[in-house]
C-alpha positions as CSV (number, residue, x, y, z in Angstrom):
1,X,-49.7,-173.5,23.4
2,X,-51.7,-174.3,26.4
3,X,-54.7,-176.3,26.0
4,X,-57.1,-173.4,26.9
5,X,-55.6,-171.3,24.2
6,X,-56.1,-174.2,21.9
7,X,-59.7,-175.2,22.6
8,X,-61.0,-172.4,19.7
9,X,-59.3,-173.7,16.9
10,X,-59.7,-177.3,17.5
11,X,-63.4,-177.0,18.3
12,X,-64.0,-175.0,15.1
13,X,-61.3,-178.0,13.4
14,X,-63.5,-180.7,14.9
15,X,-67.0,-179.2,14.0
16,X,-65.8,-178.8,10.4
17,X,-65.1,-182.0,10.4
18,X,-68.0,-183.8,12.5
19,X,-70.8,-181.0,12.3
20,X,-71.9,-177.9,14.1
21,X,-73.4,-180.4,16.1
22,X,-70.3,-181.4,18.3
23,X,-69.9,-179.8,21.3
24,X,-66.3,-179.9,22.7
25,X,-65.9,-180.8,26.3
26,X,-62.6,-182.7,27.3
27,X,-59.1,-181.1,25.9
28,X,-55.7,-181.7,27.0
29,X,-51.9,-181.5,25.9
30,X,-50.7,-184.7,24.9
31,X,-46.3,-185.4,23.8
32,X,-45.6,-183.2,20.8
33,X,-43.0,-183.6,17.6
34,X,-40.6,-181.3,16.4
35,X,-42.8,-178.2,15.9
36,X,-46.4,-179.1,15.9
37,X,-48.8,-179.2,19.5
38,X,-50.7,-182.3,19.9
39,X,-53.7,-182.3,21.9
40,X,-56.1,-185.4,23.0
41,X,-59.9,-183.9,22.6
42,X,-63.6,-185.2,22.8
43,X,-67.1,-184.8,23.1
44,X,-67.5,-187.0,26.1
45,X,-68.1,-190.0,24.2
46,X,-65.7,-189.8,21.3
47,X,-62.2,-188.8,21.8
48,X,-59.7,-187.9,18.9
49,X,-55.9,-187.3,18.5
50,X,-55.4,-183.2,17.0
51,X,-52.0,-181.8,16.1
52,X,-52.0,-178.1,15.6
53,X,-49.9,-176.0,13.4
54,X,-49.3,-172.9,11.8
55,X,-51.4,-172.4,8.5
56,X,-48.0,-172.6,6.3
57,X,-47.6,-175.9,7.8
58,X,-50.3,-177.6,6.3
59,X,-48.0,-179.9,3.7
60,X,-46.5,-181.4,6.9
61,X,-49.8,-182.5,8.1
62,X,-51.3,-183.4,4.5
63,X,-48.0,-185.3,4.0
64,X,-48.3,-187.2,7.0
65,X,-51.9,-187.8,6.0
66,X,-50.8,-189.6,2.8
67,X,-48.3,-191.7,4.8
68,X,-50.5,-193.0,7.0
69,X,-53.2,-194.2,4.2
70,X,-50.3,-196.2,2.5
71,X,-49.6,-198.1,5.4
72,X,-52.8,-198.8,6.6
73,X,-53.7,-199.8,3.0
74,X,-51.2,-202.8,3.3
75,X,-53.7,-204.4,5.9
76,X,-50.2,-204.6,8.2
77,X,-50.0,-202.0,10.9
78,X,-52.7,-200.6,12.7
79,X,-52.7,-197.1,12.1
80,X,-54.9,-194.0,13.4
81,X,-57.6,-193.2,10.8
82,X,-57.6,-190.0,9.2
83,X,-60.8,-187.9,9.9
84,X,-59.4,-184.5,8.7
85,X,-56.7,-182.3,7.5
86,X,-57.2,-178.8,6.7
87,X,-56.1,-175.4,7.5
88,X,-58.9,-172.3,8.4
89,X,-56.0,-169.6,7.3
90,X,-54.2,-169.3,10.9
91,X,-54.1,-172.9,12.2
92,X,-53.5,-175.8,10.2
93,X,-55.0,-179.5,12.0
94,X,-54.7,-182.6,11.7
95,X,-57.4,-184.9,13.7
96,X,-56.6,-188.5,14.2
97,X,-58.5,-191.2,15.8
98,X,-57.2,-192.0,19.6
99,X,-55.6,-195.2,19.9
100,X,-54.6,-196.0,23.6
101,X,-51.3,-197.0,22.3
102,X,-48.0,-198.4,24.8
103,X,-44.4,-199.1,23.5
104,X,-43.7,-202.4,22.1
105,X,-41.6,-204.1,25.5
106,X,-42.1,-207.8,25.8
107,X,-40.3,-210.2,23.4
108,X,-43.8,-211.8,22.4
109,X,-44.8,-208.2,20.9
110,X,-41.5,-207.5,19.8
111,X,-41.7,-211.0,17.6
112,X,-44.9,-209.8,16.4
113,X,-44.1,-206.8,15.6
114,X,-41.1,-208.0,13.3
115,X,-43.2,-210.2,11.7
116,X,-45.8,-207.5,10.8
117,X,-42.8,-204.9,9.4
118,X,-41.5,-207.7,7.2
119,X,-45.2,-208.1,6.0
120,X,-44.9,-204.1,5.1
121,X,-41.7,-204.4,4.0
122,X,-43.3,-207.5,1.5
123,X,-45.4,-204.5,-0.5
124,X,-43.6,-203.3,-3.8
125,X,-43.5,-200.4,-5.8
126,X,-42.6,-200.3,-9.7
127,X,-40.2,-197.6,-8.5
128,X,-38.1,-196.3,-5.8
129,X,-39.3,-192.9,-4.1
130,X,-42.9,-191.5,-3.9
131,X,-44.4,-189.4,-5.8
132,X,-44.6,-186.2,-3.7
133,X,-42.1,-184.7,-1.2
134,X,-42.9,-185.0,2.3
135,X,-41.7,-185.1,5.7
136,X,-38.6,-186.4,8.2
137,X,-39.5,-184.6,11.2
138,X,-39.6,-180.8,10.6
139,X,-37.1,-181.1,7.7
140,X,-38.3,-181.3,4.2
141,X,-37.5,-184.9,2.4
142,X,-37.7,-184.8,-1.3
143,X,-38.8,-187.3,-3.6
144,X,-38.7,-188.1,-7.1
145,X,-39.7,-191.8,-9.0
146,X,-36.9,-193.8,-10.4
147,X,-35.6,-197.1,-10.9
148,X,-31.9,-196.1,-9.5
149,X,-32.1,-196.7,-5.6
150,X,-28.2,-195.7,-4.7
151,X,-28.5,-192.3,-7.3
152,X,-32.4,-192.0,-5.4
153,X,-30.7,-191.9,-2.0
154,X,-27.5,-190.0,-3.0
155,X,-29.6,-187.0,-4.6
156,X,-33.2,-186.9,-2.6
157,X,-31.8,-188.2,0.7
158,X,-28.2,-187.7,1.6
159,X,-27.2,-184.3,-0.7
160,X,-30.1,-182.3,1.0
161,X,-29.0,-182.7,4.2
162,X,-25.7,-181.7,3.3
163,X,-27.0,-178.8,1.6
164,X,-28.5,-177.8,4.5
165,X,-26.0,-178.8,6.8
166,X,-24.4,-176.2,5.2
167,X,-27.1,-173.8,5.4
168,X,-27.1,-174.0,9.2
169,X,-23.2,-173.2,9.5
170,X,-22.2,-176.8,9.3
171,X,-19.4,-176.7,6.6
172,X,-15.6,-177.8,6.3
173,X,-14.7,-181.0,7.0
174,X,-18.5,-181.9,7.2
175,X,-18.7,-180.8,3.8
176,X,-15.6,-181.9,2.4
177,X,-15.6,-185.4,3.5
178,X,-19.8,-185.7,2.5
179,X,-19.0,-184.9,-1.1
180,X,-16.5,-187.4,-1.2
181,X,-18.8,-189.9,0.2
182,X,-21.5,-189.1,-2.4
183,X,-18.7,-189.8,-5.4
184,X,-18.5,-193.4,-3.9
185,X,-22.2,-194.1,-2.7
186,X,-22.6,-196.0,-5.8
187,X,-19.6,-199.1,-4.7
188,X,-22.5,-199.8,-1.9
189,X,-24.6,-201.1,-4.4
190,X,-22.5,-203.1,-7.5
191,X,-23.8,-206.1,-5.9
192,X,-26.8,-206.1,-4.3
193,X,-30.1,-204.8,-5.9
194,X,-32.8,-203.9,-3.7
195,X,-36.6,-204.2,-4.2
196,X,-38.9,-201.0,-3.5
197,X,-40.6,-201.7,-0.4
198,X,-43.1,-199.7,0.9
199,X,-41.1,-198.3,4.0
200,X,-42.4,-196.0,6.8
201,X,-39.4,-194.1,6.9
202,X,-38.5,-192.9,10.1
203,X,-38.5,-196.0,12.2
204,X,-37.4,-195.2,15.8
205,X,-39.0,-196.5,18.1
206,X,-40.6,-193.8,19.7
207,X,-42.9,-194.1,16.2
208,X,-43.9,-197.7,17.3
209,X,-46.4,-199.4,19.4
210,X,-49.0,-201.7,20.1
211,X,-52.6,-201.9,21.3
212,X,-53.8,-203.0,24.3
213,X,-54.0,-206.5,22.5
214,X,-50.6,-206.5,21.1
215,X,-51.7,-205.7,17.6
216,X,-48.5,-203.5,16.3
217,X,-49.0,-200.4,15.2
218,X,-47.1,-197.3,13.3
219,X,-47.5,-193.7,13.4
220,X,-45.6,-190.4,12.1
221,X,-44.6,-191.9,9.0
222,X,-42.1,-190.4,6.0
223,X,-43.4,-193.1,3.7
224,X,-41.1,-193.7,0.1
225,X,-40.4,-196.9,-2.0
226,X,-37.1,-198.1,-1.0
227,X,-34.2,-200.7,0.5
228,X,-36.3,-202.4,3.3
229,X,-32.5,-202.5,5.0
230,X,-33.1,-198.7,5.8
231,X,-36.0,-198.8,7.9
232,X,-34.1,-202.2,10.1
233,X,-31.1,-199.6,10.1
234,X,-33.2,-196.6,12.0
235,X,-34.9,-199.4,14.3
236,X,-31.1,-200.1,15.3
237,X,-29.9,-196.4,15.6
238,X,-31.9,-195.1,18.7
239,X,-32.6,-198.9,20.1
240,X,-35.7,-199.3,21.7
241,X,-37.0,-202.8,20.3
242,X,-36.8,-206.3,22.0
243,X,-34.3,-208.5,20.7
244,X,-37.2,-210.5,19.5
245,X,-38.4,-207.9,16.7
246,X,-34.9,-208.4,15.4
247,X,-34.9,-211.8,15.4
248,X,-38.5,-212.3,14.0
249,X,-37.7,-209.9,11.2
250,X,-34.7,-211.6,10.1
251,X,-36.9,-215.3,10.1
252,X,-39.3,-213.5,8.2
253,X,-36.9,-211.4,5.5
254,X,-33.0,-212.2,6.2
255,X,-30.9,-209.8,5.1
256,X,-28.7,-209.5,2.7
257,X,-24.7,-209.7,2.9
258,X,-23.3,-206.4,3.5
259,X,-25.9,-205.0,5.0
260,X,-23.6,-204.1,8.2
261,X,-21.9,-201.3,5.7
262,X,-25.2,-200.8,4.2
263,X,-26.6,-199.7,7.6
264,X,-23.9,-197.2,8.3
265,X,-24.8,-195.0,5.4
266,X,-28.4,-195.1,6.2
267,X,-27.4,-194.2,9.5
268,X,-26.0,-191.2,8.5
269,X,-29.0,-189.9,7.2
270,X,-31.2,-189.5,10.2
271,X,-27.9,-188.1,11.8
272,X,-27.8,-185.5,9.7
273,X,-31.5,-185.0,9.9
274,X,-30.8,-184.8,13.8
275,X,-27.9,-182.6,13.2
276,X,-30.1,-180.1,11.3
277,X,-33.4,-180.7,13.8
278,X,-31.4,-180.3,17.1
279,X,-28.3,-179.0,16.4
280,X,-24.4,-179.4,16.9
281,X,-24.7,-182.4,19.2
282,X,-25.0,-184.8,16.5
283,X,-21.8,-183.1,14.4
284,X,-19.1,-185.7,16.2
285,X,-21.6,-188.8,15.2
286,X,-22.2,-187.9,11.5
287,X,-18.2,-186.9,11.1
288,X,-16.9,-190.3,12.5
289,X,-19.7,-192.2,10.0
290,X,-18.7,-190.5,7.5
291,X,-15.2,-191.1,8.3
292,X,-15.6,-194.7,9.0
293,X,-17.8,-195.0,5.3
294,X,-15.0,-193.1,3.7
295,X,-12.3,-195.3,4.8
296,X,-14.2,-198.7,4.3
297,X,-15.7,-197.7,0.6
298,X,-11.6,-196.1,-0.3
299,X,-10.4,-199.4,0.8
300,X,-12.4,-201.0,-2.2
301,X,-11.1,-199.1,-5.2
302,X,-8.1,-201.4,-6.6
């Protein structure tokens, strides 16, 4: 949607929000996600991040929402304020406050910034999982509230995607090899016993930055109580990070042995979240995981 197109619904969005006194005069397009525009507007002195969607869309946005306040309720990560959600029956919105944000590069920032996930990663629940669904991407990402972590991630995080794996054409050998995977998820876990840590979910590193200042901040979140080892595992997938976040997280929170095994089956998650986002270039990635998982977790049973 060009920015012209959207200047009527984000103005009315805006004014809802701020008053019939605000006047719109600054709009332009600004790096969008999976389905959503995003748009940087203002009234000349105040300038706000909008994301505009279609009015069914509005549990994405109020999701995100949600996230957002659990992190920045930590005290951690700097995260863009909430000013509104809401939906006028044709557009759903969600306006943010504009931070002039830049990747985390240097190793100082990097260091910080590992310091400041272990910090987020320091927040319990009672309970693994959150209590409403939400959002990885596009894709819908279930959630329930139990004490079980390895049934929590074999039901609410790995079977859906298979499921609709499957629902986009993506059967056989996909299929065949994930079920048997999800038999022997549990052997991952007989001897290590996770806390529930707040986790933002979807930790590439596209979703991290920092200020101008170096204070680290997080954005686009899919927020759930879980293994802290999940998020590290994301960071790792796509790259992105200085060696120093790495290194700083592990100072501050060391992990655990096994997680290099761990990590492969949280992996395969956001593959198959990529597989069903973006389609068949992710099939050969999430069939030699799953192999690879297969053949190690096999290799335990006497």
């Amino acid at each position: 949607m060009p920015p012209a197109t959207a200047r009527a619904p984000i103005e009315a969005a805006l004014r809802a929000a701020l008053g019939n006194a605000f006047r719109l005069t600054h709009i332009e397009a600004a790096g969008g996600g999976c389905s959503h525009e995003s748009f940087v507007a203002g009234d000349g002195a105040r300038r706000f991040f909008v994301k505009l969607d279609s009015a069914e869309r509005l549990p994405v946005f109020a999701a995100e929402a949600d996230g957002l306040a659990a992190i920045a309720a930590t005290g951690t990560f700097r995260t863009p304020a909430v000013i509104a959600c809401g939906s006028d029956g044709q557009y759903t919105s969600l306006i943010l406050e504009h931070l002039e944000l830049r990747p985390v590069h240097t190793e100082r920032e990097g260091s910080r910034y590992g310091e400041t996930l272990a910090a987020l990663h320091a927040h319990c629940g009672e309970r693994f999982g959150w209590p409403a669904d939400n959002y990885i991407g596009a894709n819908r990402q279930p959630n329930v509230l139990t004490d079980n972590w390895a049934l929590f991630f074999t039901e609410y995080r790995l079977r859906p995607q298979f499921a609709l794996a499957r629902a986009h054409g993506f059967g056989g050998d996909l299929q065949r090899q994930g079920e048997r995977l999800l038999e022997r998820v549990p052997a991952l876990f007989l001897d290590y016993r996770p806390r529930p840590s707040l986790l933002h979910g979807d930790l590439w590193h596209g979703n991290a930055a920092v200020l101008a200042d170096g204070t680290p901040a997080l954005f686009d979140p899919a927020v759930h109580y879980g293994d802290r080892e999940s998020d590290i595992a994301m960071s790792e997938l796509f790259g992105g990070f200085p060696t120093a976040f790495h290194a700083a997280y592990r100072r501050c929170a060391p992990l655990n042995e096994g997680y290099e095994q761990r990590k492969l089956l949280y992996s395969l998650y956001h593959i198959l979240n990529h597989l069903n986002l973006f389609g068949r270039g992710y099939l050969g990635e999430a069939l030699r995981l799953l192999a690879r998982l297969n053949d190690e977790l096999g290799a335990r049973r006497p």
